[in-house]
Backbone as a ProteinNet text record, in pm:
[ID]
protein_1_A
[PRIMARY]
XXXXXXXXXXXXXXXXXXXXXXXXXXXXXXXXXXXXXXXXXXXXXXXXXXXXXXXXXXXXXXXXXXXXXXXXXXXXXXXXXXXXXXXXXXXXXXXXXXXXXXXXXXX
[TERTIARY]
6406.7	6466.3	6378.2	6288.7	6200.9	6261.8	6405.3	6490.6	6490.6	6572.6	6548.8	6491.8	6339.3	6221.3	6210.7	6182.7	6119.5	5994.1	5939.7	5789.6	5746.3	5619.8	5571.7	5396	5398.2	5267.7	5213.7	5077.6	5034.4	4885.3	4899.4	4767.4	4722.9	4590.6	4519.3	4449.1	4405.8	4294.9	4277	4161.4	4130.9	4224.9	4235.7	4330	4252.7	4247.6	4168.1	4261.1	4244.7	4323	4248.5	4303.4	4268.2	4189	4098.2	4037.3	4134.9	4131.2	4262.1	4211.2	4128.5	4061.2	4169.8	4201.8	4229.1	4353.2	4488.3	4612.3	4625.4	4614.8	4685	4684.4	4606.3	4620.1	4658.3	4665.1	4825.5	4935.8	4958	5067.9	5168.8	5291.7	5369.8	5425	5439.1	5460.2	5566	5669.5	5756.2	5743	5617.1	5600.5	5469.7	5435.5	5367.4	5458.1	5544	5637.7	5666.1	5706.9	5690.3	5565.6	5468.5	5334.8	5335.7	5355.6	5292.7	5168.6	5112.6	4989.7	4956.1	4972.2	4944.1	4938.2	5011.6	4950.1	4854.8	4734	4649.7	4610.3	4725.1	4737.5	4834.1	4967.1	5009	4977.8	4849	4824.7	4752.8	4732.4	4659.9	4739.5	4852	4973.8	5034.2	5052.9	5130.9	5009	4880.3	4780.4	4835.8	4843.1	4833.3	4971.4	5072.3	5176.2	5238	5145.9	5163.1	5107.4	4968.4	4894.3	4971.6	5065.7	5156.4	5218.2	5245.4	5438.2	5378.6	5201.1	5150	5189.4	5098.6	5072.4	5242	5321.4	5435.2	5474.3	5449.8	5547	5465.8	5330.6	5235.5	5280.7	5254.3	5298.4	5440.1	5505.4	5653.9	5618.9	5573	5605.9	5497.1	5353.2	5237.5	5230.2	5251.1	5234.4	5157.1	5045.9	4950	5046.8	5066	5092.5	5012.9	4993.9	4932	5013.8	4936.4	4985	5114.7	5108.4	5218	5356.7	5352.2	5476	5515.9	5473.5	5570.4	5584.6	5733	5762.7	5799	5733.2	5777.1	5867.2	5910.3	6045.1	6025.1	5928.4	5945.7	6057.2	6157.8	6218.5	6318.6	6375.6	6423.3	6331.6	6244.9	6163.4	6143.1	6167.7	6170.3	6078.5	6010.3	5944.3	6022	6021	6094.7	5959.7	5958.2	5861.6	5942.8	5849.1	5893	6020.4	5989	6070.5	6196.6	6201.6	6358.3	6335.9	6219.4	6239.9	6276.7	6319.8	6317	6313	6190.6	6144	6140.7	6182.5	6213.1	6033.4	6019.6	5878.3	5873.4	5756.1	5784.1	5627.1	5563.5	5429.3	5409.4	5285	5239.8	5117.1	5067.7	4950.3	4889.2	4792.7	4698.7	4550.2	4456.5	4301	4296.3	4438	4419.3	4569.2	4604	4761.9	4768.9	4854.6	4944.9	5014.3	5065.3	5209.6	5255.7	5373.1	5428.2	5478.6	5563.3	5661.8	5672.6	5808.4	5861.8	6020.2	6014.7	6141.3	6232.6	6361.6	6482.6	6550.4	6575.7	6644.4	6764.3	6872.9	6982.5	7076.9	7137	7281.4	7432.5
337.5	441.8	485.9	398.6	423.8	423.7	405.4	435.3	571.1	614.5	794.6	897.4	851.7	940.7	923	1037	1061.3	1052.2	1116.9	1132	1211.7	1209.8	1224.8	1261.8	1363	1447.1	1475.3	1421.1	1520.7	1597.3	1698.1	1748.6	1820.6	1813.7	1855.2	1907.4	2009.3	2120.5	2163.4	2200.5	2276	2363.5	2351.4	2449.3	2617.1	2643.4	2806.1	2879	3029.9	3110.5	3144.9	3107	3141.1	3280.2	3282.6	3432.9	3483.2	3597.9	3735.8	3730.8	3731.7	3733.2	3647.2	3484.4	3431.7	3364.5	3487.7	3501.9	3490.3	3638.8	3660.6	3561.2	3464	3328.4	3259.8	3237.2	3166	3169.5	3323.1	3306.6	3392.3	3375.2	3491.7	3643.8	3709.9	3866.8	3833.8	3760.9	3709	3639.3	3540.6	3468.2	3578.7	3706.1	3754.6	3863.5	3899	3983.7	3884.9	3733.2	3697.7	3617.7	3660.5	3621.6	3706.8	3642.4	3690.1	3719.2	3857.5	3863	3839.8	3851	3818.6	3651.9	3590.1	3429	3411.5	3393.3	3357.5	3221.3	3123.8	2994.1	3015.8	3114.7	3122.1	3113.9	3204.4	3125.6	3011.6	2980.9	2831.6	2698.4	2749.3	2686.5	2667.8	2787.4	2818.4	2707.1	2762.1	2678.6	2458.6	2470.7	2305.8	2286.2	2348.8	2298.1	2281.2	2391.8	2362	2255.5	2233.1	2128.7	2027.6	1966.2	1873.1	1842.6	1949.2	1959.8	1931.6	1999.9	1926.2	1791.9	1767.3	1586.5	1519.2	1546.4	1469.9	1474.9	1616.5	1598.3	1558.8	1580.5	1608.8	1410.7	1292.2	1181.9	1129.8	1250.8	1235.4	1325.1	1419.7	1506.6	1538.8	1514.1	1520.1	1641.5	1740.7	1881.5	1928.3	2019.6	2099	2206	2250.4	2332.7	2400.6	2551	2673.8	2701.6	2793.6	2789.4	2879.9	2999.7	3084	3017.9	2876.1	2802.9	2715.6	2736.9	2650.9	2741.6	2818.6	2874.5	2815.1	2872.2	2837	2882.2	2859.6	2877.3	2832.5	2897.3	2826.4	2820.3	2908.2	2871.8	2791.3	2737.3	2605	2549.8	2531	2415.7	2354.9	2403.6	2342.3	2466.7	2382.2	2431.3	2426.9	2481	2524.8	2489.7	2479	2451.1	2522.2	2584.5	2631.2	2553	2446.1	2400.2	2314.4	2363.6	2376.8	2270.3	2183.6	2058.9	2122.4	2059.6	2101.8	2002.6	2063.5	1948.5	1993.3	1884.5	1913.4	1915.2	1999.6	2025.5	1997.4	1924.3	1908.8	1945.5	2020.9	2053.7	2048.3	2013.7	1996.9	2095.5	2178	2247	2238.6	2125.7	2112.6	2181	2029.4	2072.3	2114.6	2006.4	2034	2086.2	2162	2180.1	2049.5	1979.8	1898.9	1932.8	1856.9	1898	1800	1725.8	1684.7	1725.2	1703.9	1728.2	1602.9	1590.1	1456.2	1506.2	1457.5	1481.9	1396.4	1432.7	1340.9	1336.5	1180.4	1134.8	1175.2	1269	1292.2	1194.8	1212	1071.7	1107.6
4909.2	4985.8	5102.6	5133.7	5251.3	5381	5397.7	5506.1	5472.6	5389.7	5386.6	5418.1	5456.7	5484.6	5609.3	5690.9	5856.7	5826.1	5766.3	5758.7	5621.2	5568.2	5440.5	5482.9	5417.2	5406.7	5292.3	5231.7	5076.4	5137.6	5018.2	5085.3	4902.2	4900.4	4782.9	4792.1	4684.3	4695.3	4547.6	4556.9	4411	4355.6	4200	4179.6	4208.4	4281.6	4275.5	4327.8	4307.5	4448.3	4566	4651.6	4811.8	4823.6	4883.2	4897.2	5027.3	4978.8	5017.4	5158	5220.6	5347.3	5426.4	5369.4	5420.6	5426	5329.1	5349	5435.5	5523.3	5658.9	5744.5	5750.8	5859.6	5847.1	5682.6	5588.1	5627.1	5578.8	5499.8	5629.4	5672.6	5779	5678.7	5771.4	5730.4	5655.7	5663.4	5556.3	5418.8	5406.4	5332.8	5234.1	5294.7	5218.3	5107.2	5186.2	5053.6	4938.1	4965.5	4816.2	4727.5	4824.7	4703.5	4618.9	4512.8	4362.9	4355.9	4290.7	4362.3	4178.8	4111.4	3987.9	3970.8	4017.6	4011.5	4089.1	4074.4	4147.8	4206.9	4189	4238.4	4404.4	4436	4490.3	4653.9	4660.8	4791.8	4833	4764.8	4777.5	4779.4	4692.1	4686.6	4827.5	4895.7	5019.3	5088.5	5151.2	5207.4	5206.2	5074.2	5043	5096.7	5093.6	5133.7	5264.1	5383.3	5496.7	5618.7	5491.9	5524.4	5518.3	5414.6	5379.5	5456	5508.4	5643.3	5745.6	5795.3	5898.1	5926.8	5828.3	5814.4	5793	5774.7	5758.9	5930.3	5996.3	6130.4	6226.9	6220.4	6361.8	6406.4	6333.7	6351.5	6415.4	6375.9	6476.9	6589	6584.9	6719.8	6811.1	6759.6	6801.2	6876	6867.6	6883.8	6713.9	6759.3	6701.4	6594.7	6492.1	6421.5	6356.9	6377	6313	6202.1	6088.3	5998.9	6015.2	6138.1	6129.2	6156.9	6213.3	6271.6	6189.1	6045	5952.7	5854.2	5799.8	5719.1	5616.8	5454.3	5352.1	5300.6	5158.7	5083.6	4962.8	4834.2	4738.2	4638.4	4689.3	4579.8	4644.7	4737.3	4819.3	4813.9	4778.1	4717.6	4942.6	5013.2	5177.4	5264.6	5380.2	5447.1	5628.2	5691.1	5811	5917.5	6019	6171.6	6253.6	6329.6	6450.1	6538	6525.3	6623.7	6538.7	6451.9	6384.7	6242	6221	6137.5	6019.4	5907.6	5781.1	5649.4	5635.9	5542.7	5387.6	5297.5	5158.2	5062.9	4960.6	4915.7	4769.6	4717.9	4600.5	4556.2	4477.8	4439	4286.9	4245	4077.8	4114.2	3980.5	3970.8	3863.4	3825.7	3728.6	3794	3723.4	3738.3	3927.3	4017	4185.9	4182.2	4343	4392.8	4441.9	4422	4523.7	4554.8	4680.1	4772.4	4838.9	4830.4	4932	4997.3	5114.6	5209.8	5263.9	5276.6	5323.6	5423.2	5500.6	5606.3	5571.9	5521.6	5516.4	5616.5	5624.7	5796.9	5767.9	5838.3	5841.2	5940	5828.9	5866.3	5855.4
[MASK]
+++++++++++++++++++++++++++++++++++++++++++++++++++++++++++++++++++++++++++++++++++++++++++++++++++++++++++

């Protein structure tokens, strides 16, 4: 099904939580009302997964992405870009977070 995919991003990191310092450059004023502040995997989670969506689009579109220009969605399991992409998310959290993001070619 490698026709299916636009592009595909993973990104890994320790399982830890993100120090709070370094939400706000995370995460958007939107994506902070639903951190769980009691899971302490959650922002780190958010972190690994935008890294993901990086790496899946920057190869198609070669424009720079900050973290504020890709919005998450965990419970659509999809991440949003500024400039409209929308990419489907799939993450595991053991001993590391993983994350994919992979762009489905629409047909």
């Amino acid at each position: 099904m490698c026709s299916d995919i636009g592009g595909i991003g993973i990104d890994i990191e320790p399982a830890e939580s993100l120090p709070a310092e370094l939400l706000g450059l995370v995460a958007t004023p939107r994506e902070r009302l639903t951190i769980d502040t009691d899971d302490p995997y959650r922002g780190r989670l958010l972190f690994v997964a935008k890294e993901a969506v990086y790496k899946a689009v920057y190869p198609l579109d070669r424009t720079f992405l900050d973290h504020h220009d890709v919005e998450v969605n965990f419970l659509d399991r999809k991440a949003t870009t500024r400039n409209g992409r929308i990419l489907e998310l799939r993450f595991s959290i053991a001993a590391h977070i993983v994350a994919l993001a992979f762009l489905p070619v629409l047909r």
